[in-house]
N, C-alpha and C positions, 0 to 999 in steps of 0.2 A: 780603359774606356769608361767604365761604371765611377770613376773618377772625375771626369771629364763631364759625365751629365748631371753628376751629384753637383760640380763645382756650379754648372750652368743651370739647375735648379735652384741653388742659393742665392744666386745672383739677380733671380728672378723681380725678387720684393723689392731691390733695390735701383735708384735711377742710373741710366746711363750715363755715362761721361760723355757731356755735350751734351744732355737732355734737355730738350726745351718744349716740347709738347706730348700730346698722349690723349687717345681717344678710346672708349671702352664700349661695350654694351653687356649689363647684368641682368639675371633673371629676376622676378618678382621675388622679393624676399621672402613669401611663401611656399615658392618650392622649394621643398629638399634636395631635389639633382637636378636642378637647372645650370645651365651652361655659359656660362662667363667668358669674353676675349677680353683684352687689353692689350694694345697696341702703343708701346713708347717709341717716341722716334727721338733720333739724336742728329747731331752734325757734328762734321770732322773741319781739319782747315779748310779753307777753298783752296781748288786745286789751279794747276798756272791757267788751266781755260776759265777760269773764272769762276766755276760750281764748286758748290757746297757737295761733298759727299754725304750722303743721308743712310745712316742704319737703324734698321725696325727693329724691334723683338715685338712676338707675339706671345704674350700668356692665357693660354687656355687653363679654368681652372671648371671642376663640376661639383657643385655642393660645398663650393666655398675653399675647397681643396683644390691644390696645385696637381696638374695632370701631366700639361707637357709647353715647353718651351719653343720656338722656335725665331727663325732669324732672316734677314734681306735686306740686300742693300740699293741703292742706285745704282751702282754698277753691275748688279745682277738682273735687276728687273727693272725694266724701263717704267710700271707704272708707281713707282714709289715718287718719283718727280711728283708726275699727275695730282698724286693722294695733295703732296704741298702743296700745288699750286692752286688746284680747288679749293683748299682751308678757306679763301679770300670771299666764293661765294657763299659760306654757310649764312644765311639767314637766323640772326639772333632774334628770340622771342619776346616781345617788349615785358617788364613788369605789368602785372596782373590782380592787383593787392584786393585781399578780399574785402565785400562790404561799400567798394567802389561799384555803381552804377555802371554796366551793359560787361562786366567784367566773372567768369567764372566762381563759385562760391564752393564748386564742388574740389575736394581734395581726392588726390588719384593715387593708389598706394600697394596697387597689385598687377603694374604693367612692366613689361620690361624697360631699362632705363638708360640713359643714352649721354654722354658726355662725354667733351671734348675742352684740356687745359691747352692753351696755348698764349703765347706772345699776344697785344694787343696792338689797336695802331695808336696808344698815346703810347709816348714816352717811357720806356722802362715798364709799360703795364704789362698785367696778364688777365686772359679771360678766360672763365668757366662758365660753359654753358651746362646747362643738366637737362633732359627731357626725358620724353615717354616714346611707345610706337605713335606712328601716324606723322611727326614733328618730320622738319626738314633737317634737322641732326640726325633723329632717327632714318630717315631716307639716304643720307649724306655715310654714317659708320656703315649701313649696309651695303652699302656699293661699291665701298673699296673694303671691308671684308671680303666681300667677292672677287674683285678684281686683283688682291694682292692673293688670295688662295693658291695659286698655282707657284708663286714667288717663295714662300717659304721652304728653308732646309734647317735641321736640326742644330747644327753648329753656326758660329758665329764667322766663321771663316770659309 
């Protein structure tokens, strides 16, 4: 057993097989034990009904150290669809360049932080959004951290 969670703590740093997206939220780089998720999602083949099987892992780490692993699928919990299908209304934040007229100048370096990689809608793209609290990313990773909370088990299987 202590085999088995070493293996799947190692596993942790590394992407899934069929990884294609990942959305995170980290503490201000000022705390020393603030609390870290990471949410990689992958896809398997489609199945004959035509879905994509989707598997999460969740890494929780505190103070930058790895704490505990966990796992959920589509077929275990129905809102892991949901989490996809949502990705489509995040709301990206347009460029903000400083020194431009009616545009932010202040730099923000002590709030918690919020990003989401995933597939784009051009061709072969990918997009990384990055934020703070308060953003609609920020509102978006906290609401299915919540919502998948109940979905997570230790093992992969």
């Amino acid at each position: 057993m202590l085999a088995i969670l070493i293996a799947l703590a190692a596993a942790a740093g590394q992407p899934l097989p069929g990884q294609w997206a990942q959305f995170s939220r980290s503490p201000p780089s000022i705390l020393l034990r603030g609390v870290s998720a990471t949410v990689d999602i992958a896809t398997g083949t489609r199945n004959n009904d035509g879905k994509f099987p989707y598997k999460l892992r969740l890494t929780t780490r505190i103070a930058g150290r790895q704490t505990e692993v966990k796992w959920t699928d589509s077929a275990r919990c129905p809102a892991v669809r949901a989490v996809i299908a949502s990705m489509v209304d995040i709301k990206p934040p347009s460029p903000a360049p400083y020194g431009v007229r009616g545009k932010s100048d202040i730099i923000v370096t002590d709030e918690t932080e919020y990003t989401i990689t995933a597939p784009s809608s051009d061709d072969m793209g990918t997009l990384t959004i990055n934020s703070v609290e308060g953003s609609g990313l920020s509102a978006w990773v906290e609401l299915w951290l919540r919502q998948l909370d109940p979905c997570w088990r230790p093992s992969a299987s």
